[in-house]
N, C-alpha and C positions, 0 to 999 in steps of 0.2 A: 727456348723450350716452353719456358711460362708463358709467353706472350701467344706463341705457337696455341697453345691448350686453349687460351682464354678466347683468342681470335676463332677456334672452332666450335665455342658455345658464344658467343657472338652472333656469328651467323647460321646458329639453330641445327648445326651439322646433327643427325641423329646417329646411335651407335654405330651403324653399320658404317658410315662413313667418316666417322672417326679412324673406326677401325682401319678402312682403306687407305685414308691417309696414313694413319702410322704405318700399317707396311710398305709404303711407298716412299714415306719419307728415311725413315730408318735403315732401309735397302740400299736406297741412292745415296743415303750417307756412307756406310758402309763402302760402296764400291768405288766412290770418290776416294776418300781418304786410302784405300788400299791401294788405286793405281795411283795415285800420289806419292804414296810410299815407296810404291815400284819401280816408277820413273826416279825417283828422288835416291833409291841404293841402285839403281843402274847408273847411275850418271856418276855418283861418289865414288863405285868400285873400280869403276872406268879411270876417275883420276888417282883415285889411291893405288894403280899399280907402279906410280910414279914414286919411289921412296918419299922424296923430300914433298910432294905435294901433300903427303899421306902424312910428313907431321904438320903440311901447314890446315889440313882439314882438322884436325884436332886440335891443333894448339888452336885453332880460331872456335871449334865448339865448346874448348873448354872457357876460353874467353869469355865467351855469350854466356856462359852458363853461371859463369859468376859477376857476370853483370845481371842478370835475370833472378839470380840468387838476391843479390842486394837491393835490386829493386823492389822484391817480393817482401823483402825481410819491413824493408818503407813503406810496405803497401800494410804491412802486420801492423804496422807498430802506429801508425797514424788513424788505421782502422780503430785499435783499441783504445788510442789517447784522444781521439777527435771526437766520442762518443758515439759510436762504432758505426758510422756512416761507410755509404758503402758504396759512394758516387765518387769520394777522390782518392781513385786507384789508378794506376800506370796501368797496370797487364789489364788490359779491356779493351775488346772494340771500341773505336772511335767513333763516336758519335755520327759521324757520316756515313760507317758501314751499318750500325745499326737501321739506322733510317732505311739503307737499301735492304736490308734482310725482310726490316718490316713491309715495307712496298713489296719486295718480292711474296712474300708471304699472303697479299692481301691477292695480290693478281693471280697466283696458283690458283688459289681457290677459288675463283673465280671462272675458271676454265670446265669444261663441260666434261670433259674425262677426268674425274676428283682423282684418281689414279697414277694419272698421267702429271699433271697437277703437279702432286704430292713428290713425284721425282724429280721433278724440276725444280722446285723449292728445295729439297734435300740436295743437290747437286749445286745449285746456285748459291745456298749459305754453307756449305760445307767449305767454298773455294773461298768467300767471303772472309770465313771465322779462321783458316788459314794458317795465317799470320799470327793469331792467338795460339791455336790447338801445336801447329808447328815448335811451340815454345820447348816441346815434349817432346815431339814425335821426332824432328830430326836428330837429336841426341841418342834416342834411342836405338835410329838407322845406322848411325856412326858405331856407335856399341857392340850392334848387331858384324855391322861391317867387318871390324877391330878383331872378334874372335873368330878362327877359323872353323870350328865345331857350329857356334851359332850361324856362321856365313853359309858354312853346307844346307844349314834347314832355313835360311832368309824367309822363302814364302810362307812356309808353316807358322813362323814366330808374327809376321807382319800381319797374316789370316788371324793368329790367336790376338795381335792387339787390338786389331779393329773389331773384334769380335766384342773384345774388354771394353772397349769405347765406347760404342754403340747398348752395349747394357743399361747405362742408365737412360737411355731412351726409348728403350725395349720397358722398362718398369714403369718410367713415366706416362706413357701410354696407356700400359697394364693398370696403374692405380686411375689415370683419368675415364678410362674406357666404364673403369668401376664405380665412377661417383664423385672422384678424390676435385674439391675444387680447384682451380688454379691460385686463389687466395691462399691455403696449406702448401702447394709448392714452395710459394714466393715466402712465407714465413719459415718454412724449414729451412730455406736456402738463406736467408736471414740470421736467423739462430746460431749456423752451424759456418757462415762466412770464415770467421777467423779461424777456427780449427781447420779450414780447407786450406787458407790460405800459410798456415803454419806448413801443413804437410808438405803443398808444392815449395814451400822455401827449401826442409827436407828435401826432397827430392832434388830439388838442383844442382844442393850440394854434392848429395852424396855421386851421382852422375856427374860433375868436376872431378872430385876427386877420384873417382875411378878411371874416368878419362886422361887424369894429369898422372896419376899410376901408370897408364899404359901409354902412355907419349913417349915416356922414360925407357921403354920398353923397345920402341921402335927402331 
């Protein structure tokens, strides 16, 4: 998202098409990550009508979740003790996908429909980062899955996360379209590294153990 900002005062983009980007790219993330979602609780509900499949999708989410827990907890505790560097972390793109995000990023922009562009780059790192953002989102489809109450509104709830998702690229936009340089991104994101990095360890857990709650259940 930093890089994203910086590479459009780079190349002299002026507000307006700032602007266009961000609603192109924020849009296309948006509607990626939703049908990702979609496919991704149709395919699960599909095997969870099988009993025994349905506890091995959990028992194996909650597995992940507490290896992702511990990894995170590693990524804390090396952040804070290594002098809080913020390059040797597990949970990150790899280096490789980086590279293609930024190559993809540079070629959008490049395209004669900045609009057009900007969906294409939004839909091409959205699939990219994946494999990271997934870390979250499929535990949460299983969760969703799991209760019957939440499973009757599945679309509503998958619409309101990606909704939550997409926020902080909806603000970042909002404060760059205003002035904000991409240098204060990258120092806030800086600053506040470890206390993010605390929370998603929270989060993993607590998503285990409600999932190992409800395995018991099944």
């Amino acid at each position: 998202m930093i890089f994203f900002i910086s590479l459009l005062g780079y190349t002299g983009s002026s507000k307006s098409q700032m602007l266009t980007v961000g609603i192109g790219f924020t849009a296309s993330v948006f509607a990626v990550y939703l049908l990702l979602g979609l496919g991704a609780f149709r395919a699960l509900q599909a095997l969870a009508l099988y009993g025994i499949i349905a506890k091995i999708i959990y028992a194996a989410t909650f597995i992940l979740l507490m290896i992702l827990f511990a990894i995170s907890v590693r990524d804390t505790y090396r952040f804070y003790s290594g002098g809080r560097k913020t390059t040797d972390q597990v949970l990150q793109l790899s280096k490789t996908n980086k590279r293609r995000i930024h190559q993809v990023m540079k070629r959008g922009l490049k395209t004669r429909n900045l609009l057009l562009g900007a969906m294409g780059i939004g839909a091409l790192v959205s699939l990219f980062e994946a494999a990271c953002t997934g870390q979250v989102y499929l535990p949460t489809i299983v969760l969703v899955l799991n209760d019957p109450e939440l499973r009757k509104h599945a679309l509503l709830y998958l619409v309101s996360y990606n909704l939550l998702f997409i926020t902080p690229l909806v603000i970042v936009f909002l404060l760059a379209y205003g002035g904000v340089a991409s240098e204060r991104f990258a120092d806030w994101s800086k600053r506040n590294f470890g206390t993010t990095r605390i929370a998603l360890s929270l989060l993993f857990l607590i998503f285990a153990i409600i999932l190992g709650v409800e395995w018991f259940r099944i």
